[in-house]
KEFI-652881 format. One record per residue: residue number from 1; residue in three letters; chain; x, y, z of N, C-alpha, C in turn. Coordinates in pm, 1 decimal, padded with zeros to 6 digits, always signed. Layout:
<fises>
<fise><n>NUM</n><res>ala</res><chain>A</chain><n_east>X</n_east><n_north>Y</n_north><n_up>Z</n_up><ca_east>X</ca_east><ca_north>Y</ca_north><ca_up>Z</ca_up><c_east>X</c_east><c_north>Y</c_north><c_up>Z</c_up></fise>
...
</fises>
This chain:
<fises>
<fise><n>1</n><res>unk</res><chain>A</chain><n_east>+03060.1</n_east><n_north>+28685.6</n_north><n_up>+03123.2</n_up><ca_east>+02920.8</ca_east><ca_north>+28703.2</ca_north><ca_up>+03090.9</ca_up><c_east>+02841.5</c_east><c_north>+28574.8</c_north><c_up>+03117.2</c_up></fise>
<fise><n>2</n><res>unk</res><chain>A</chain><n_east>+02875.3</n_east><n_north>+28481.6</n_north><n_up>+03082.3</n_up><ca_east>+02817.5</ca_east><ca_north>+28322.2</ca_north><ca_up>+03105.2</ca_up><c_east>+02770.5</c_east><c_north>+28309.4</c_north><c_up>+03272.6</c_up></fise>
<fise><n>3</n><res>unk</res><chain>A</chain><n_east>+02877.1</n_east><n_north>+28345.6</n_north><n_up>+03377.7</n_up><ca_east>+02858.8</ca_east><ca_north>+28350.8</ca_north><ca_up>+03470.2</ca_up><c_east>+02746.0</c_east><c_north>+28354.1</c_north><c_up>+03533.4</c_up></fise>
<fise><n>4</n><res>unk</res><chain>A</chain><n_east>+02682.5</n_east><n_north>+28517.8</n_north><n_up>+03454.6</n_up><ca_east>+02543.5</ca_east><ca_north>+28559.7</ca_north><ca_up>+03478.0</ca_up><c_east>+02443.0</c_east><c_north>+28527.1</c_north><c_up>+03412.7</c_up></fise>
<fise><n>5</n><res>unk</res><chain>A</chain><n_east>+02501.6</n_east><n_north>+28514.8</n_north><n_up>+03286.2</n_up><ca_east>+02386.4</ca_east><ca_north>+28480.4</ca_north><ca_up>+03134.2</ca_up><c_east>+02437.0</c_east><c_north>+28324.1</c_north><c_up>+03097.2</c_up></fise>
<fise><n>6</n><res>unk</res><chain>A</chain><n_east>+02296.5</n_east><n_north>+28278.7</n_north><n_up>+03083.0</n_up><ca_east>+02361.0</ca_east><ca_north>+28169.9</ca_north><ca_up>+03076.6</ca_up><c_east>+02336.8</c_east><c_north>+28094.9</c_north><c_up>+02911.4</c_up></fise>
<fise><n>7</n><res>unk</res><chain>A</chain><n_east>+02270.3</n_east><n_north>+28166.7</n_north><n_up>+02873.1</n_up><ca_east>+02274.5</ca_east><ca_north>+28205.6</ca_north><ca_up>+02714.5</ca_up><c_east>+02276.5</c_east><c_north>+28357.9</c_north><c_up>+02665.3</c_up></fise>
<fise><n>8</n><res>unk</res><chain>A</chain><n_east>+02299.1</n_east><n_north>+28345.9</n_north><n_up>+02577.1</n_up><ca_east>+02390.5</ca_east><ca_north>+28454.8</ca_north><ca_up>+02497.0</ca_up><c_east>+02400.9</c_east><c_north>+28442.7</c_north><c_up>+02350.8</c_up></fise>
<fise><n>9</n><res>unk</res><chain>A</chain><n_east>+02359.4</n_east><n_north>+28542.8</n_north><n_up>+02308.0</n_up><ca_east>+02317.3</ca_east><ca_north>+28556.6</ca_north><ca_up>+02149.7</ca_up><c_east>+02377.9</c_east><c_north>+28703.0</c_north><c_up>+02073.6</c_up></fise>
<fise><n>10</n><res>unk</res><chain>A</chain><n_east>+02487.5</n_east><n_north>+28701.5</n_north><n_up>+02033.7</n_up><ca_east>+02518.5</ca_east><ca_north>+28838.0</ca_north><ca_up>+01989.7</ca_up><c_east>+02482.9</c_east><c_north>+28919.3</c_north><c_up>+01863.4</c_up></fise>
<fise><n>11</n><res>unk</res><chain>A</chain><n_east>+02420.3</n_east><n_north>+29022.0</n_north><n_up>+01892.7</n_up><ca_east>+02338.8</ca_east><ca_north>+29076.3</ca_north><ca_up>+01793.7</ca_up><c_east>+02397.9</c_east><c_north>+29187.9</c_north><c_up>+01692.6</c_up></fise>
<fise><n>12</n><res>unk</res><chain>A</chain><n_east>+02480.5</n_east><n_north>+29254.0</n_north><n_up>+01770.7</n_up><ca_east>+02579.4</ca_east><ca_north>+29389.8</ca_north><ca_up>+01646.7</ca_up><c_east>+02676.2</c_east><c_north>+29392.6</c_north><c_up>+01736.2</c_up></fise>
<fise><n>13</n><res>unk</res><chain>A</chain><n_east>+02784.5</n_east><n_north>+29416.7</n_north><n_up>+01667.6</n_up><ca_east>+02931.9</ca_east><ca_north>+29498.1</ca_north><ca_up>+01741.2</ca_up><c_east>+02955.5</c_east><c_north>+29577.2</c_north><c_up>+01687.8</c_up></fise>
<fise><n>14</n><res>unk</res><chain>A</chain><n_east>+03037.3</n_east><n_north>+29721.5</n_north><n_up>+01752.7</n_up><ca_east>+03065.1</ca_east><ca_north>+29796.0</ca_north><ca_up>+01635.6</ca_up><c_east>+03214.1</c_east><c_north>+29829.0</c_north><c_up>+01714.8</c_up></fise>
<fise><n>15</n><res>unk</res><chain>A</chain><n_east>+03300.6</n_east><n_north>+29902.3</n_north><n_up>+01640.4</n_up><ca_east>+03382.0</ca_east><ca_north>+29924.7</ca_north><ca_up>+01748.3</ca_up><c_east>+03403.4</c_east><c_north>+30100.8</c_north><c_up>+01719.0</c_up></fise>
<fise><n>16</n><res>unk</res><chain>A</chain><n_east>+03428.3</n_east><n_north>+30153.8</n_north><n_up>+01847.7</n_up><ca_east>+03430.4</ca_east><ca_north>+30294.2</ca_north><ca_up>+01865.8</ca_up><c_east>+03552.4</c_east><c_north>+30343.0</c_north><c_up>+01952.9</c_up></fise>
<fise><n>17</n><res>unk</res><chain>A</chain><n_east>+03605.7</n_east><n_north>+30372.0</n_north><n_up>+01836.1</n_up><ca_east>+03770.5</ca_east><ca_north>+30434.3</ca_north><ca_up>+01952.8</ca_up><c_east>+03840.2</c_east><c_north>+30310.5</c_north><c_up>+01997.9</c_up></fise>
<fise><n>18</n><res>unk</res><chain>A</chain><n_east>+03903.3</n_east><n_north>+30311.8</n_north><n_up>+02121.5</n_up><ca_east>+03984.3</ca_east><ca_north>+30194.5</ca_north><ca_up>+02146.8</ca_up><c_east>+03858.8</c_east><c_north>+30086.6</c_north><c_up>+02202.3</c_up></fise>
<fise><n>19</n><res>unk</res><chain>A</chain><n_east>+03760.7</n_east><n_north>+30090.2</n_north><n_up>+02184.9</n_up><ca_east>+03637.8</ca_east><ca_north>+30000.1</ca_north><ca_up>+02254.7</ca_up><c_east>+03587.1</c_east><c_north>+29947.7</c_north><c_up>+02148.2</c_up></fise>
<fise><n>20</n><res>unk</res><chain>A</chain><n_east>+03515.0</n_east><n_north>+29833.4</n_north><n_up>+02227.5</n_up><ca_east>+03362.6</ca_east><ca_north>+29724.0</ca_north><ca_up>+02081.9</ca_up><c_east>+03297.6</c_east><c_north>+29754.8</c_north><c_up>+02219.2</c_up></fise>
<fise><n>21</n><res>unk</res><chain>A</chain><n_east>+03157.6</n_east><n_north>+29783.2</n_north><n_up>+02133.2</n_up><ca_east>+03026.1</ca_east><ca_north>+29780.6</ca_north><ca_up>+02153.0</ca_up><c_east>+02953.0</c_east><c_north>+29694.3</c_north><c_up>+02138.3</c_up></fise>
<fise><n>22</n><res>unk</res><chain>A</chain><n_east>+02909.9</n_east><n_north>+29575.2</n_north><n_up>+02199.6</n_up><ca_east>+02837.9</ca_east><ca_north>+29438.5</ca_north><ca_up>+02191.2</ca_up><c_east>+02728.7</c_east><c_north>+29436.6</c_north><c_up>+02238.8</c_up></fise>
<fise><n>23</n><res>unk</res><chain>A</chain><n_east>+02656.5</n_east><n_north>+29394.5</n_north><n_up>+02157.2</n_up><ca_east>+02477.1</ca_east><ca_north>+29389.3</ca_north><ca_up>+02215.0</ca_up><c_east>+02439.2</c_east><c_north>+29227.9</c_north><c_up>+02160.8</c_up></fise>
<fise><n>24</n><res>unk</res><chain>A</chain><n_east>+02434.2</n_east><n_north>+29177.5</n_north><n_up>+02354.5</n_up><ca_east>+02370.2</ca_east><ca_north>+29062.7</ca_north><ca_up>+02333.1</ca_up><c_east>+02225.1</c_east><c_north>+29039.7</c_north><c_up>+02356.3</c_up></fise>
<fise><n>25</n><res>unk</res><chain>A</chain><n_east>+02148.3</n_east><n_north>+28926.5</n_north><n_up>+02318.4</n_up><ca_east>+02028.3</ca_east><ca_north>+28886.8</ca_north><ca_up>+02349.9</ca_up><c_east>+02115.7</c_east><c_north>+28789.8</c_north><c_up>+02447.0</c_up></fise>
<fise><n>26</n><res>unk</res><chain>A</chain><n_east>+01980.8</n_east><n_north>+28784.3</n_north><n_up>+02560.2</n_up><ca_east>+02044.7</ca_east><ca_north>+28691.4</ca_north><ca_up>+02707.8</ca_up><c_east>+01906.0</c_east><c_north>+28572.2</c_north><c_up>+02730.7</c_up></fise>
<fise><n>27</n><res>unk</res><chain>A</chain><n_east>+01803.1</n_east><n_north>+28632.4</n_north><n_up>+02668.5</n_up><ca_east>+01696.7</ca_east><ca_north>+28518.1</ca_north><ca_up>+02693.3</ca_up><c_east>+01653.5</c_east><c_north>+28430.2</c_north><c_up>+02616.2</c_up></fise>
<fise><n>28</n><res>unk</res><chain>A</chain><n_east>+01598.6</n_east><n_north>+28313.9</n_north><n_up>+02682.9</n_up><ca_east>+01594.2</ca_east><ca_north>+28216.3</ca_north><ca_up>+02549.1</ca_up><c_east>+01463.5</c_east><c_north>+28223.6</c_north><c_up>+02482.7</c_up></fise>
<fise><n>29</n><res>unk</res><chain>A</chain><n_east>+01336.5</n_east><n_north>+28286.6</n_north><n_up>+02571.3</n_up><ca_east>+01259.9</ca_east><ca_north>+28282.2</ca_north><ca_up>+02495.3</ca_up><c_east>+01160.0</c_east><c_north>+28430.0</c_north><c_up>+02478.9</c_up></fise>
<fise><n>30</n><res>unk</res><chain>A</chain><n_east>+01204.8</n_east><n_north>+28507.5</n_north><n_up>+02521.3</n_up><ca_east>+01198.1</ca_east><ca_north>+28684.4</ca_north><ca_up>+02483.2</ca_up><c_east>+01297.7</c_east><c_north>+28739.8</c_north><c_up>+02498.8</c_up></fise>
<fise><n>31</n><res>unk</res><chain>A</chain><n_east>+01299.2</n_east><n_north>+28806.3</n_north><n_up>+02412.8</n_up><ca_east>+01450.8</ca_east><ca_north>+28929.1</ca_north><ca_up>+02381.7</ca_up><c_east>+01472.6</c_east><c_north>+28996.3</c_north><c_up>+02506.2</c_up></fise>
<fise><n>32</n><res>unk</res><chain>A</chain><n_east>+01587.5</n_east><n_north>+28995.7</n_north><n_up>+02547.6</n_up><ca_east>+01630.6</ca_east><ca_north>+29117.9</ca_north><ca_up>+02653.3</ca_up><c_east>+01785.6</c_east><c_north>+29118.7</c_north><c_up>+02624.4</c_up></fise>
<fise><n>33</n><res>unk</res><chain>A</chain><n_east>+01753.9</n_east><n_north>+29250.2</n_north><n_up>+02581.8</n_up><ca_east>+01879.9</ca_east><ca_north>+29293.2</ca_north><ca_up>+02480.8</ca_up><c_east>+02065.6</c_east><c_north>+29326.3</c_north><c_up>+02666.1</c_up></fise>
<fise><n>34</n><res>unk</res><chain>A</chain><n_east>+02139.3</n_east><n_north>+29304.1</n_north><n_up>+02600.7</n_up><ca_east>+02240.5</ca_east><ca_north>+29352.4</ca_north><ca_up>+02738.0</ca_up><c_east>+02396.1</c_east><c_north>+29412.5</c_north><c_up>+02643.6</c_up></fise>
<fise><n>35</n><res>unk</res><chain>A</chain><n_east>+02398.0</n_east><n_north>+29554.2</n_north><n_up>+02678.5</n_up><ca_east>+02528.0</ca_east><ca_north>+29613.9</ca_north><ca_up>+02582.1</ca_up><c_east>+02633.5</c_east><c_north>+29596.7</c_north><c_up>+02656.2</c_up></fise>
<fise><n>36</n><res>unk</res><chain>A</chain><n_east>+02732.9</n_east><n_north>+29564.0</n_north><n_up>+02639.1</n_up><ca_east>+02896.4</ca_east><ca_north>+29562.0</ca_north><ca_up>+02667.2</ca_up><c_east>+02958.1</c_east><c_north>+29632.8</c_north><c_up>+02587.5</c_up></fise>
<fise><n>37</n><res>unk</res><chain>A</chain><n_east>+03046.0</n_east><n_north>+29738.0</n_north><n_up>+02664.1</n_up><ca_east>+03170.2</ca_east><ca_north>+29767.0</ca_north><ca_up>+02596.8</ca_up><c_east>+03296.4</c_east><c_north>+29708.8</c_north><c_up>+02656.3</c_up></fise>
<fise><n>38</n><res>unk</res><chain>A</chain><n_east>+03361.2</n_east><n_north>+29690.1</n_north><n_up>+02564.6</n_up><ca_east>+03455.0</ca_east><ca_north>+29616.3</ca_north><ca_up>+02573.0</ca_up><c_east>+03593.3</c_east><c_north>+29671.1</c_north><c_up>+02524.3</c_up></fise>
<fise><n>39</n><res>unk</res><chain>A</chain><n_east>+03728.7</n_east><n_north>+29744.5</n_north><n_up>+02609.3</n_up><ca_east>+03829.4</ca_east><ca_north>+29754.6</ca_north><ca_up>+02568.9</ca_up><c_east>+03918.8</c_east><c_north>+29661.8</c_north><c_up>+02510.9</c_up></fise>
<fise><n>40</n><res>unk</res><chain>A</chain><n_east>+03948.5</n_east><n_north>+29698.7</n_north><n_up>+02339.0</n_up><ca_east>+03998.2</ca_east><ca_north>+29631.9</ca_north><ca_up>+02214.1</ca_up><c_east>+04170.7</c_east><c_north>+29591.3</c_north><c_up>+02276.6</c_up></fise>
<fise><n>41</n><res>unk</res><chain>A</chain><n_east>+04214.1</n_east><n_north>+29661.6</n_north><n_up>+02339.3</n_up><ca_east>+04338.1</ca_east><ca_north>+29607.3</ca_north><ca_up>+02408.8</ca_up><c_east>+04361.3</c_east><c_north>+29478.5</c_north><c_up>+02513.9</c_up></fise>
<fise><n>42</n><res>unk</res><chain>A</chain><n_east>+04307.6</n_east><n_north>+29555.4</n_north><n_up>+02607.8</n_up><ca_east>+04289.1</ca_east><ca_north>+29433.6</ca_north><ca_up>+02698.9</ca_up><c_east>+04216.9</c_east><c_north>+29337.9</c_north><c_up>+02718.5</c_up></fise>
<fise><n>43</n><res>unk</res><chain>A</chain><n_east>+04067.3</n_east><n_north>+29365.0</n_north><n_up>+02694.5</n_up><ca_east>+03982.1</ca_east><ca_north>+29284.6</ca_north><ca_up>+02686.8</ca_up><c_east>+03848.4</c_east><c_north>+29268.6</c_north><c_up>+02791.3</c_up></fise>
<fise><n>44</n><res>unk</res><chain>A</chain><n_east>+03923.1</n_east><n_north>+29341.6</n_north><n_up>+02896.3</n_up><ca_east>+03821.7</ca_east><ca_north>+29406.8</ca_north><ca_up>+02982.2</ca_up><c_east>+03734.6</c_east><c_north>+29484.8</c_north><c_up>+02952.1</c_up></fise>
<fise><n>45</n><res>unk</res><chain>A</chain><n_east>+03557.7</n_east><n_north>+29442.4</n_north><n_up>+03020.9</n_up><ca_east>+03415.1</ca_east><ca_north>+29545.7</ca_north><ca_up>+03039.9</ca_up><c_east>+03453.2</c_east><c_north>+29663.2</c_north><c_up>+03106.6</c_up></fise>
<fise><n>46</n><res>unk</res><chain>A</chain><n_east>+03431.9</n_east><n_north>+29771.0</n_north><n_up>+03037.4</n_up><ca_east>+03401.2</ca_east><ca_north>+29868.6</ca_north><ca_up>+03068.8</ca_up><c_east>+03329.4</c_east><c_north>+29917.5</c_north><c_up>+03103.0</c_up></fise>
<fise><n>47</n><res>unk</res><chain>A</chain><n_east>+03224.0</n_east><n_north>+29900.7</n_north><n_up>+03017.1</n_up><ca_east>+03052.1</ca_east><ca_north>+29972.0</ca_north><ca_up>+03060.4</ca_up><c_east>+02999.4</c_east><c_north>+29823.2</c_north><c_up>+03037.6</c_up></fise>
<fise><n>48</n><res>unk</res><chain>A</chain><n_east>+02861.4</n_east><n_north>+29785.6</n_north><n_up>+03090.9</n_up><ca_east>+02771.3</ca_east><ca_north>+29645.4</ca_north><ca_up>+03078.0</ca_up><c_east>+02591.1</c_east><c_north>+29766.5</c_north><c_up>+03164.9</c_up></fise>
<fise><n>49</n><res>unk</res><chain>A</chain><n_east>+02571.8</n_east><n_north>+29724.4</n_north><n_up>+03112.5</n_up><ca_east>+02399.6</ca_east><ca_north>+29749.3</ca_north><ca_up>+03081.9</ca_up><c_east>+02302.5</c_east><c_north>+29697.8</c_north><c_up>+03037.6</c_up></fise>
<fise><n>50</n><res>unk</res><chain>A</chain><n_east>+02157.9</n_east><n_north>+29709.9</n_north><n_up>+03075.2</n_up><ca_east>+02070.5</ca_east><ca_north>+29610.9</ca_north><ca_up>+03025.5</ca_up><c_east>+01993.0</c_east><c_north>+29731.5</c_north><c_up>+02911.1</c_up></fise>
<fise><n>51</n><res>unk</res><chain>A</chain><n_east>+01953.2</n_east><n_north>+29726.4</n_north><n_up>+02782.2</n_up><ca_east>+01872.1</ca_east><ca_north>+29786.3</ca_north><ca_up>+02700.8</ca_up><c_east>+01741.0</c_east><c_north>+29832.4</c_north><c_up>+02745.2</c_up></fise>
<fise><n>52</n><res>unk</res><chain>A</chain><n_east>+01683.6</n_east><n_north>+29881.8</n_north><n_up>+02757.1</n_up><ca_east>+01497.8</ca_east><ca_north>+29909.7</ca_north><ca_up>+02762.0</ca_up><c_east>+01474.4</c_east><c_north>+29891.2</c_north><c_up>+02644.0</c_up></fise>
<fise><n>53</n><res>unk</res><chain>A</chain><n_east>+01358.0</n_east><n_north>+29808.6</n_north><n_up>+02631.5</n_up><ca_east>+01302.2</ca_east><ca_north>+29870.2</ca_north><ca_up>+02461.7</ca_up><c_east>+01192.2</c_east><c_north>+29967.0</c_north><c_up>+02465.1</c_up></fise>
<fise><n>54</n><res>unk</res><chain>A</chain><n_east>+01180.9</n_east><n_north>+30011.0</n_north><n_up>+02348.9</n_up><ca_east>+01134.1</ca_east><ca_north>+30146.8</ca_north><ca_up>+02324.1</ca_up><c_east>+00984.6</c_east><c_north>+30144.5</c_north><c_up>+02207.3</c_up></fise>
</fises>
């Protein structure tokens, strides 16, 4: 994630089934929310997405 983001602020995890659900903030000075799921085994992204807000 650093790679791309070069800050990173994590806002909720939850975990669902064999996955966590991570929602970071990526900007430093307006919110732009980015969800990861993340398989609890290995450790590998599964899904990565940017939020819309609403």
């Amino acid at each position: 994630m650093r790679k791309y983001y070069p800050f990173l602020r994590p806002l909720s995890a939850k975990k669902e089934d064999q996955a966590w659900l991570v929602v970071f903030d990526v900007s430093v000075f307006l919110e732009k929310k980015v969800e990861v799921k993340i398989d609890s085994e290995s450790g590998s992204i599964i899904e990565f997405g940017e939020l819309t807000q609403s």
